[in-house]
C-alpha positions as CSV (number, residue, x, y, z in Angstrom):
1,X,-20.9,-105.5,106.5
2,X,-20.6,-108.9,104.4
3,X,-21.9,-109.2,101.1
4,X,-24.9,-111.7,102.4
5,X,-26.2,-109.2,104.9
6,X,-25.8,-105.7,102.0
7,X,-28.1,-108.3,99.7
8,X,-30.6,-109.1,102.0
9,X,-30.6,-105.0,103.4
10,X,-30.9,-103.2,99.4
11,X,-33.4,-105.9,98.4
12,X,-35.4,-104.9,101.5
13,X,-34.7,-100.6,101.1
14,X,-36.1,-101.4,97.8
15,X,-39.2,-103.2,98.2
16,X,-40.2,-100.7,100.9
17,X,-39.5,-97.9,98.2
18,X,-41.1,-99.6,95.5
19,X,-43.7,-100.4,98.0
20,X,-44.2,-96.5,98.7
21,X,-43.9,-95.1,95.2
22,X,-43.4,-96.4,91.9
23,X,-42.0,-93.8,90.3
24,X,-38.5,-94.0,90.2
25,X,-36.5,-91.5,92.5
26,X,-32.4,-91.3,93.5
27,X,-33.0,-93.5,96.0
28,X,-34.0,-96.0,94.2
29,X,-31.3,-95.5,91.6
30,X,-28.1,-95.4,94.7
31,X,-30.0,-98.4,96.1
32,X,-30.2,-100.3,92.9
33,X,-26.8,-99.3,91.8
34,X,-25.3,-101.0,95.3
35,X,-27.0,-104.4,94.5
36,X,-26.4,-104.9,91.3
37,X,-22.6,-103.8,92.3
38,X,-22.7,-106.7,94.2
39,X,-24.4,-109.3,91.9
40,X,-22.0,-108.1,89.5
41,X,-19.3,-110.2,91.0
42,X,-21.4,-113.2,92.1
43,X,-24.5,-114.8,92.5
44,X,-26.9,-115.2,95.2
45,X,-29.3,-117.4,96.4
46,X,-32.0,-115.8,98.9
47,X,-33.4,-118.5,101.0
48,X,-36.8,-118.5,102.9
49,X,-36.8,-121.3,105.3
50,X,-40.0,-121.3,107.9
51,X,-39.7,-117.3,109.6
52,X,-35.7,-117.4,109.0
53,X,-34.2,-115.8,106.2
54,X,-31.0,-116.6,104.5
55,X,-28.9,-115.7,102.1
56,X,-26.2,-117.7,100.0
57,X,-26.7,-120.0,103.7
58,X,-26.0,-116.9,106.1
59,X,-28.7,-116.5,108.8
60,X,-29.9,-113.0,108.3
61,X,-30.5,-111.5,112.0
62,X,-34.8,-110.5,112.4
63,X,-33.3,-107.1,113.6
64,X,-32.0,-106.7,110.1
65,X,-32.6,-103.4,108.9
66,X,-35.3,-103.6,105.9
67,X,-34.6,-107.5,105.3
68,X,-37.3,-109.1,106.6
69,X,-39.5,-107.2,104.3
70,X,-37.3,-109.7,102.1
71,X,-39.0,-112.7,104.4
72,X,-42.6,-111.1,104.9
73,X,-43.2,-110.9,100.3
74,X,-41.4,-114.4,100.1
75,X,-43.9,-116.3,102.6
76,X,-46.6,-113.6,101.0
77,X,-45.9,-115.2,97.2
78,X,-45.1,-118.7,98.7
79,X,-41.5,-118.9,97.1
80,X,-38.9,-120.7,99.1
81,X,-36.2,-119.8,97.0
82,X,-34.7,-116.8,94.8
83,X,-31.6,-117.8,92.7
84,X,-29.9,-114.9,91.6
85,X,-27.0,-115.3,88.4
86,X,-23.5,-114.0,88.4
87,X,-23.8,-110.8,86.8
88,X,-27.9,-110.6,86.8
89,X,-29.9,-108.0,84.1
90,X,-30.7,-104.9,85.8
91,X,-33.9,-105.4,84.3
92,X,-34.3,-108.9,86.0
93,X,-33.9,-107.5,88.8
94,X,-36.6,-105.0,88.7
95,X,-38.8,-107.2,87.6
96,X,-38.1,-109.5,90.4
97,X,-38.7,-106.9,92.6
98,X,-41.8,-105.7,91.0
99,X,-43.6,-108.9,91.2
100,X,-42.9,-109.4,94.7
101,X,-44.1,-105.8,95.7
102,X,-47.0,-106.6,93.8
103,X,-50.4,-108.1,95.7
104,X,-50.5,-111.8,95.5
105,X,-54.0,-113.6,94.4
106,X,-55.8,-115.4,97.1
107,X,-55.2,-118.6,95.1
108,X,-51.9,-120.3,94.3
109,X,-49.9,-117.0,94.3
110,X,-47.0,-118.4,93.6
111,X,-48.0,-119.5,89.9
112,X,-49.1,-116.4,89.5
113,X,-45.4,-115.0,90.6
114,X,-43.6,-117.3,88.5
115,X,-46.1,-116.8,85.3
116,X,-45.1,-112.5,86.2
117,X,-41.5,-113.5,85.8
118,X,-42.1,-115.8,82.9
119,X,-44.3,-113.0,80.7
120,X,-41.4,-110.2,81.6
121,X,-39.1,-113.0,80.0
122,X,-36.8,-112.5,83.7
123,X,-34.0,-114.8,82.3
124,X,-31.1,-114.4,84.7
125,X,-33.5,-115.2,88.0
126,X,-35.1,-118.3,89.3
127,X,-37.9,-119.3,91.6
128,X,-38.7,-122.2,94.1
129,X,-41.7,-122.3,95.3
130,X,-42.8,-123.4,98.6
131,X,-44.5,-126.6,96.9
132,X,-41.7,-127.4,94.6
133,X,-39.4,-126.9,98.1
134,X,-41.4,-129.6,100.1
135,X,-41.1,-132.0,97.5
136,X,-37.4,-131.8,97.2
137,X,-36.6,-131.5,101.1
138,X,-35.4,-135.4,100.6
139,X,-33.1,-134.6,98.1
140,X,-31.0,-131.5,99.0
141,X,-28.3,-133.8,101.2
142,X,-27.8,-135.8,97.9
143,X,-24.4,-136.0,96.7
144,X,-23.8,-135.1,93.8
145,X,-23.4,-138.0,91.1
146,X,-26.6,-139.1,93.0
147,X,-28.3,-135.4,91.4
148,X,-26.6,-136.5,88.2
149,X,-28.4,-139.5,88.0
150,X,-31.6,-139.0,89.4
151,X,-31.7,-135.9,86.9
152,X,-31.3,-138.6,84.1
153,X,-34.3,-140.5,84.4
154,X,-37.8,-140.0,82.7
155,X,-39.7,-137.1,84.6
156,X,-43.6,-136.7,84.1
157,X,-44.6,-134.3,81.9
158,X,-45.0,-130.8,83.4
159,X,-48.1,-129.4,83.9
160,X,-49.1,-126.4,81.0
161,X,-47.9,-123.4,81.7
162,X,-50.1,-120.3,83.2
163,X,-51.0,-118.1,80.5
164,X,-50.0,-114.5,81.0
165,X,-52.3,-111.7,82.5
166,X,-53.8,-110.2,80.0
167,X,-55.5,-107.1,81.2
168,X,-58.9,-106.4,80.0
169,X,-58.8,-103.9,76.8
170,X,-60.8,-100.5,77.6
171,X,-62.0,-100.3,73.8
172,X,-62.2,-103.2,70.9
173,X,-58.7,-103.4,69.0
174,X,-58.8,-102.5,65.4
175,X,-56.3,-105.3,64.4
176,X,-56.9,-105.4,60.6
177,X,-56.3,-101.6,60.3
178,X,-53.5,-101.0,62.7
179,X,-50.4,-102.7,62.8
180,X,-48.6,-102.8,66.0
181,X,-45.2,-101.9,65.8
182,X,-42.8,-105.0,66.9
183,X,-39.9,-104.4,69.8
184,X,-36.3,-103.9,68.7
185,X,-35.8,-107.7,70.0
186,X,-38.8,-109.3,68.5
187,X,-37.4,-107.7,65.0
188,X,-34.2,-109.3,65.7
189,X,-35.8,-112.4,66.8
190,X,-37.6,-112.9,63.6
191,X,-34.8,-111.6,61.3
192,X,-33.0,-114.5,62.8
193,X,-35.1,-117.3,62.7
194,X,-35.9,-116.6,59.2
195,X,-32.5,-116.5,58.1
196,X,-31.3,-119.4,59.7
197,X,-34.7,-121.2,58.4
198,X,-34.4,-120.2,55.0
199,X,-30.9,-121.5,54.8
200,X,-31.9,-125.3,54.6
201,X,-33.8,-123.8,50.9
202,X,-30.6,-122.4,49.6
203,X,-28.7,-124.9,47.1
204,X,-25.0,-125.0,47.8
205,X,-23.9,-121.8,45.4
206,X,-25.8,-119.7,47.2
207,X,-24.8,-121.2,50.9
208,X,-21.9,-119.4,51.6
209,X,-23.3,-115.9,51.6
210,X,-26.3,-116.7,53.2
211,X,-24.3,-118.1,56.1
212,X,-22.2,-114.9,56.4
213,X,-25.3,-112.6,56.3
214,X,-26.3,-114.9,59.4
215,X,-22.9,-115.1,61.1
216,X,-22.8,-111.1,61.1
217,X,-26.7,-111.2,62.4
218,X,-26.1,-113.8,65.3
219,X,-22.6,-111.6,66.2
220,X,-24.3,-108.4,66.9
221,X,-27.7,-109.8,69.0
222,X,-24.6,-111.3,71.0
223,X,-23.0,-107.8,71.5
224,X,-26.6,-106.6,72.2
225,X,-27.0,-109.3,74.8
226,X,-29.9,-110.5,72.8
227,X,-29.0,-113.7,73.9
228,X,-32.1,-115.7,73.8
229,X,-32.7,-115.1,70.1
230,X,-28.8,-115.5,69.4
231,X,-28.9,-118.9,71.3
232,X,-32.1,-120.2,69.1
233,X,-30.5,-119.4,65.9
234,X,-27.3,-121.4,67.0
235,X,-29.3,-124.6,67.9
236,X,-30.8,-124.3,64.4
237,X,-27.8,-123.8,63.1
238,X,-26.0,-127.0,65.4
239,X,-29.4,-129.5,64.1
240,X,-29.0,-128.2,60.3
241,X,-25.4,-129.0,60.2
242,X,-26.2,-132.6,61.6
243,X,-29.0,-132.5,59.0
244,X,-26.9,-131.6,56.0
245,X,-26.8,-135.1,53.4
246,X,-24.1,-133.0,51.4
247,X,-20.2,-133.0,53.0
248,X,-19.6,-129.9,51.4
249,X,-22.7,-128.2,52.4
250,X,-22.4,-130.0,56.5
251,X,-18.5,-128.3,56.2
252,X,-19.7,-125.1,55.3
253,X,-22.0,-125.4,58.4
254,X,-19.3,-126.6,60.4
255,X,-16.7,-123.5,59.6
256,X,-19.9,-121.1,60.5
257,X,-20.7,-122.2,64.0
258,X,-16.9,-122.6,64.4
259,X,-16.6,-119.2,63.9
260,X,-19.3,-118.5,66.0
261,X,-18.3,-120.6,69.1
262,X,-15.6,-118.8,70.4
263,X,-14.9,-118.2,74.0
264,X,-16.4,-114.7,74.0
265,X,-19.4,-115.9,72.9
266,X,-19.7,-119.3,75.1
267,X,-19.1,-117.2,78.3
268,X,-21.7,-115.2,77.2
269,X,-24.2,-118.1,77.1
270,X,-22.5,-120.6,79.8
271,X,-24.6,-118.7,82.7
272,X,-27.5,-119.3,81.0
273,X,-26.9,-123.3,82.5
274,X,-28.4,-122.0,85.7
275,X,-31.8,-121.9,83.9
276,X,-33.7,-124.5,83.7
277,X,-35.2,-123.4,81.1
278,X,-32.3,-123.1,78.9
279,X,-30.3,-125.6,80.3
280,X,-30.0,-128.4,77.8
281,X,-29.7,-125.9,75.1
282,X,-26.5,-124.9,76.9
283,X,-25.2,-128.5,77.2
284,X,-26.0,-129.1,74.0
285,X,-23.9,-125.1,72.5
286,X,-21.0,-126.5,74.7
287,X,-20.8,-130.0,73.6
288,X,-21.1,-128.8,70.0
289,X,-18.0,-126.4,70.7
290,X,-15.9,-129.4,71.8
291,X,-12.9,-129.4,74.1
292,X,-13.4,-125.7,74.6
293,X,-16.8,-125.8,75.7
294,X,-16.1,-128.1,78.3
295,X,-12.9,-125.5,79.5
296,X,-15.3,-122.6,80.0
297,X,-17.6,-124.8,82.1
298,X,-15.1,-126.3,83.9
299,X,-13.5,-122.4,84.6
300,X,-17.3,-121.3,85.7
301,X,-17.7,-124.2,88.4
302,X,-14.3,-123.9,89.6
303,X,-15.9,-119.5,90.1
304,X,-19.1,-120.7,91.4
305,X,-19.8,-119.4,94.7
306,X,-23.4,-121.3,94.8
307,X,-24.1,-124.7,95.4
308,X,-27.0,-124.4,92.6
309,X,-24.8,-122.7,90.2
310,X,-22.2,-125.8,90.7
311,X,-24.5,-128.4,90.4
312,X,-25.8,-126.9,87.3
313,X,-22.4,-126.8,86.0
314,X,-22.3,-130.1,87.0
315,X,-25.0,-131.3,85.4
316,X,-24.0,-129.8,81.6
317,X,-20.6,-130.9,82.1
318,X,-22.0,-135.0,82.3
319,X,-23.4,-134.2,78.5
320,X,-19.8,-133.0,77.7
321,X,-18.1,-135.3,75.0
322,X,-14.5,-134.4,74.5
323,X,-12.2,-132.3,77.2
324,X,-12.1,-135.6,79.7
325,X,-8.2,-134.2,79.9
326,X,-9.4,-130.8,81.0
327,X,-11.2,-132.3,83.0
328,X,-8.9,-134.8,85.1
329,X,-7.0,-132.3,85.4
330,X,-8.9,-130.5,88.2
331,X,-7.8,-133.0,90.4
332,X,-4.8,-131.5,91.1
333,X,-6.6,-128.3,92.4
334,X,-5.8,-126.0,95.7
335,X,-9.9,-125.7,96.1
336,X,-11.3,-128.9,98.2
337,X,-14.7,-128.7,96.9
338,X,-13.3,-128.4,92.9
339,X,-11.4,-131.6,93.1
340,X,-14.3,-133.3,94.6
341,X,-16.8,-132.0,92.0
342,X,-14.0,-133.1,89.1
343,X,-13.8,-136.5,91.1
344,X,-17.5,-136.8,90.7
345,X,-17.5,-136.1,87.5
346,X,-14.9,-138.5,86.7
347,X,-16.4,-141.0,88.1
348,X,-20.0,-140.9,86.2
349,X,-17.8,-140.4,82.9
350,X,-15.7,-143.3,83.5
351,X,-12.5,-141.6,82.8
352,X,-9.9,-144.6,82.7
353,X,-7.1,-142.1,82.4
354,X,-7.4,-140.0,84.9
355,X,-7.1,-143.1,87.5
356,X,-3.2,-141.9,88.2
357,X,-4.4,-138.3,88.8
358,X,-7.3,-139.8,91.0
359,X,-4.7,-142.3,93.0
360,X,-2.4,-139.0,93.9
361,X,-5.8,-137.1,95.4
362,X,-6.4,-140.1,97.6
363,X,-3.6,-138.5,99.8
364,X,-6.1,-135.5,100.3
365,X,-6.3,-134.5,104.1
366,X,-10.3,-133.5,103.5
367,X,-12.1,-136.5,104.1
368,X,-14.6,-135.1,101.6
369,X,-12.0,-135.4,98.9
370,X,-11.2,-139.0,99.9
371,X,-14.9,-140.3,99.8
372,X,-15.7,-138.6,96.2
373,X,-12.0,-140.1,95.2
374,X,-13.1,-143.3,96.4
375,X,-16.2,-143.6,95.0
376,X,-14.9,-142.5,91.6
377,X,-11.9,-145.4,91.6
378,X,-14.9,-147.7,92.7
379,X,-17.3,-146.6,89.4
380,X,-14.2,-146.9,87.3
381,X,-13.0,-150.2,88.8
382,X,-10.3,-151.2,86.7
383,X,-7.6,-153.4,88.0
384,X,-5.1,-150.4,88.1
385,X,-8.1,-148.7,90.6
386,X,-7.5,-151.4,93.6
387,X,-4.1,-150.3,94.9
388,X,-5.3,-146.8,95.6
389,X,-8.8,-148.5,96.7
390,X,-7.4,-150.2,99.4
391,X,-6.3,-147.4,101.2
392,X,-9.9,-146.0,100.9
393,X,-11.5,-148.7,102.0
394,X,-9.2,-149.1,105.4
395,X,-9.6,-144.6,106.0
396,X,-9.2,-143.5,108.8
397,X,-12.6,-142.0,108.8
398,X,-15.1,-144.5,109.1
399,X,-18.0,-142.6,106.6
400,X,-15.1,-142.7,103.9
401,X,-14.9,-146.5,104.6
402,X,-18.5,-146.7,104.4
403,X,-19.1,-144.8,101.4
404,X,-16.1,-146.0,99.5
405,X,-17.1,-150.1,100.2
406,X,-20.7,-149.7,99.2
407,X,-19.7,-148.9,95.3
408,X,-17.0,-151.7,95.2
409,X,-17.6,-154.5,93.4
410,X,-16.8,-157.0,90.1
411,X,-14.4,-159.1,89.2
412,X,-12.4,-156.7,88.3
413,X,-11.5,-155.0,91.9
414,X,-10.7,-159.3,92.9
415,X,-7.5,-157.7,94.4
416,X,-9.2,-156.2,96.7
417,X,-10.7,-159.3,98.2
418,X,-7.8,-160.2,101.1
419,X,-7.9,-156.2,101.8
420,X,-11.0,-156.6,102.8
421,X,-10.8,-159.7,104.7
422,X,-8.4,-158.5,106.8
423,X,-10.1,-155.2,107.3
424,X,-13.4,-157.4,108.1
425,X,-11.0,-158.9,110.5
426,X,-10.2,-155.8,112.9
427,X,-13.7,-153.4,112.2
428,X,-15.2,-152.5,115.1
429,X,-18.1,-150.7,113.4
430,X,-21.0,-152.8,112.5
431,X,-22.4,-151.1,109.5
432,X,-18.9,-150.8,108.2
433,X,-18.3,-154.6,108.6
434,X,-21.8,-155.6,106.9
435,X,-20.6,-153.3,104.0
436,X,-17.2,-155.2,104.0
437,X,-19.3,-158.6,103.7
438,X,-21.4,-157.1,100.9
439,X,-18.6,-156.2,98.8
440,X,-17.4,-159.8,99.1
441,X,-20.5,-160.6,97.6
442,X,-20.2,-158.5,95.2
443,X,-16.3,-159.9,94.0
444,X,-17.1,-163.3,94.6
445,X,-13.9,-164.7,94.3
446,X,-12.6,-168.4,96.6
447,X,-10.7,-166.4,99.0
448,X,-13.7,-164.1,99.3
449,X,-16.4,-166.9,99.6
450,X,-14.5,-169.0,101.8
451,X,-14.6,-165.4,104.3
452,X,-18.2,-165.0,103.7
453,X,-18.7,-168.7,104.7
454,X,-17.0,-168.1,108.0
455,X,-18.4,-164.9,109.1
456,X,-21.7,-166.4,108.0
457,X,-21.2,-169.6,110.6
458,X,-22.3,-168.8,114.4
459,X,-19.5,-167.8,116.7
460,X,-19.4,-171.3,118.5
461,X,-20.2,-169.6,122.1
462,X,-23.8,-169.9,123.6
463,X,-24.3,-166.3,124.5
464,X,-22.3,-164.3,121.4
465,X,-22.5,-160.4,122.1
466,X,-21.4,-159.6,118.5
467,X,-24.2,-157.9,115.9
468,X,-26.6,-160.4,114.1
469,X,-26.2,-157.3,111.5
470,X,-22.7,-158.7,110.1
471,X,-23.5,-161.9,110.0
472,X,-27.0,-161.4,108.0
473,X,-24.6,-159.0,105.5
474,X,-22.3,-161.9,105.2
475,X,-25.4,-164.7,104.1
476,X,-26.8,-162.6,102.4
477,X,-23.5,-161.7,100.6
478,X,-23.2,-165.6,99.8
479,X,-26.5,-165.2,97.8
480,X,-25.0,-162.7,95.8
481,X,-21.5,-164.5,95.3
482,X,-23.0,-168.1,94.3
483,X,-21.1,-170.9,93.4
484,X,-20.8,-174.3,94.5
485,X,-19.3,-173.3,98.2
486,X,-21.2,-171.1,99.2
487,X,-24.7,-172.7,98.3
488,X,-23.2,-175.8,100.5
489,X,-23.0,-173.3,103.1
490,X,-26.4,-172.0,102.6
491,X,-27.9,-175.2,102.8
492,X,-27.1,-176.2,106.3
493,X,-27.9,-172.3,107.8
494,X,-31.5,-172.9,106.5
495,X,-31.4,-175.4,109.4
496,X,-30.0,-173.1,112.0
497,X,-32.4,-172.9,114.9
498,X,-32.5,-168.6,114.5
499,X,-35.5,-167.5,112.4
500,X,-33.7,-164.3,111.2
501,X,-30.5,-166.6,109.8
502,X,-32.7,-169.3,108.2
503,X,-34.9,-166.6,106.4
504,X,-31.9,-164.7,105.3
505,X,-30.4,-168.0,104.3
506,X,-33.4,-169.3,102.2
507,X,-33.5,-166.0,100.3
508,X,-30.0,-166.3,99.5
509,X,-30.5,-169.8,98.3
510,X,-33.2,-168.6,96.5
511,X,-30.8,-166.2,94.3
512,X,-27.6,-168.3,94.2
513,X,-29.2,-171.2,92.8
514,X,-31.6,-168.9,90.3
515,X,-27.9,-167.3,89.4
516,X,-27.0,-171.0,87.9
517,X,-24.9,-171.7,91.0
């Protein structure tokens, strides 16, 4: 039985068992045991998707045993999604599976699921609901450098958080007489945020110990996997180093953290990316590490066997500063879907020097490869990028042409501009030619405006069979170009006798002459 179907079957034994008995019994401990086997070597994303159930994208048969007990508490607590990390905490996992056995609320249940997860600080597990899955359905075909930037813009303010279920006390609390013992990891989260907040009081002399008293602290809640409060005494540590107004005092910083940041520890955190709770305190620990960071992210997409792990990877590797080597040099990989990530991420980065390791993956037989490789060169466009471009642009495969041509453009890809005229010249596809015309726009050069000018012109037969869409592209592409040639142009097509040409021709008027042409 594949792994997919063993997740879907011991998440489903379990619920029933849970379901029949809380206390804890062998069977729940051998069924338990077999999942988290499994998790233990990768992740898992459990999908709910109308009355189908999938997991990591693997249909999950109805006659299933036990899984669509999986389904029937997933549609019960309106989640679409469970995300499951590499190497999940036992305890997530019980609490994951306690808060689905659990009865949902009549109202908005699946608040009141995430706010369960949330209170039982469930770290290593993440939800989509069934709202927050609606409202992305547009996006999940979205390559990814499309992801990366979208991700970048200003996003509205979430709403406040549910505040945790406090149950009702059976007798009034004597607070001022009895002191509540704190937990193991709220001691250790307090011992460390006072360190590391009393450190910004010490004067220089007494510095140096105080930093190794909380060196040795954050080293053994790492050991402990008290992560969370190990990873908030870091990021005080990583703003009151850039904070420091004394060199000595920012150096002595600066040999503590790296000390701290070594690749035991960063592997540690790195799967904490997959949050997004925690995520830009990851990219933040990994840029601050440097070149080594960026290797252990790079090392963890390349392991990935989720598409929401990867692009998560993704995401913190675009806030990386140094390791653009590292990274480049991914391009060169066996794995189809690594070189196109690293291709991707080349391309948002702008990494001039990895254009010779991008113009050797051009020859890649996956058509996938070529398109991120082309759209990468494209980003970049540097003059040493239109050589291997104008194999892109001519691919064989027609949505590599078209997804390559729609990102070229500047002055700087003007040796491109006969390529593309003579591709124009022999494409049979008419989307693919408009694109051609639009890129002409875009590099505006003579030879390219004197092309535009002619596929702008009518074809000089009474009845022409060929698109209007081409031709439109290719006026419209004038607009774009400007200059004294093509506005002549323009001129006489607002005269043509075809609404849709004169229209597209006054609006590109409009623009070449507003561009000072």
């Amino acid at each position: 039985m594949q792994d997919e179907i063993k997740i879907a079957v011991l998440m489903g034994r379990l619920l029933e068992l849970m379901t029949r008995s809380p206390e804890i019994s062998d069977d729940h401990r051998t069924t338990m045991h077999a999942l988290a086997e499994i998790l233990g070597r990768r992740s898992a994303s459990v999908v709910r998707d109308k009355e189908q159930l999938f997991v990591e994208g693997v249909a999950i048969p109805d006659d299933t045993p036990f899984a669509m007990s999986v389904r029937d508490r997933l549609k019960a607590h309106e989640a679409a999604r469970i995300h499951m990390a590499h190497g999940v905490s036992a305890v997530d996992l019980v609490e994951l599976l306690r808060a689905l056995v659990a009865t949902p609320p009549p109202a908005k249940p699946a608040r009141e699921f995430v706010a369960r997860l949330a209170a039982a600080h469930v770290v290593s597990i993440s939800i989509v609901t069934q709202e927050q899955e609606d409202g992305a359905s547009a996006r999940r075909a979205v390559r990814v450098t499309a992801a990366l930037q979208a991700a970048e813009k200003p996003v509205p303010a979430a709403p406040p958080p549910m505040p945790p279920v406090v149950p009702t006390p059976q007798a009034p609390r004597k607070t001022v007489t009895q002191k509540p013992v704190p937990s193991p990891q709220r001691s250790l989260a307090g011992t460390l945020a006072g360190s590391v907040e009393r450190l910004q009081h010490d004067d220089e002399a007494e510095l140096l110990s105080r930093l190794d008293q909380v060196q040795t602290a954050i080293v053994r809640a790492i050991a402990g996997n008290e992560l969370r409060q190990a990873l908030e005494a870091l990021l005080m540590l990583v703003r009151q180093e850039a904070e420091a107004k004394v060199p000595d005092i920012q150096r002595q910083y600066g040999i503590a953290l790296r000390r701290l940041l070594t690749a035991e520890h960063l592997k540690k955190f790195a799967p904490m990316a997959f949050d997004d709770v925690y995520h830009d305190d990851i990219a933040l620990l990994m840029r601050r590490a440097g070149k080594q960071g960026t290797k252990i992210l790079l090392d963890l997409l390349i392991e990935a066997p989720s598409q929401a792990e990867r692009l998560a990877y993704l995401k913190a590797l675009r806030q990386t500063e140094e390791g653009a080597d590292v990274i480049a040099s991914l391009l060169s990989h066996h794995e189809w879907f690594v070189v196109r990530n690293a291709a991707d991420l080349v391309g948002e980065m702008g990494i001039v020097e990895a254009v010779p390791a991008l113009s050797r993956a051009a020859q890649n037989p996956d058509a996938r490869v070529r398109r991120a490789i082309g759209l990468a060169l494209a980003k970049i466009a540097t003059a040493e990028t239109a050589l291997p471009l104008r194999k892109l642009v001519t691919d064989e495969d027609p949505q590599v042409r078209l997804a390559v041509v729609k990102e070229v453009g500047g002055r700087a890809l003007s040796g491109l501009a006969m390529p593309l005229v003579s591709a124009a010249a022999s494409e049979q596809d008419p989307e693919v030619l408009s694109e051609y015309h639009r890129a002409l726009g875009r590099i505006g050069t003579p030879d390219a405006v004197a092309a535009l000018s002619k596929a702008a012109q009518e074809s000089g037969r009474l009845l022409s069979r060929k698109p209007v869409g081409p031709r439109l592209a290719a006026i419209e592409a004038l607009g774009r170009a400007g200059g004294a040639s093509a506005i002549a142009v323009l001129k006489e097509l607002v005269q043509n006798r075809s609404n849709d040409v004169r229209a597209a021709a006054a609006a590109a008027l409009e623009r070449a002459t507003a561009s000072g042409g």
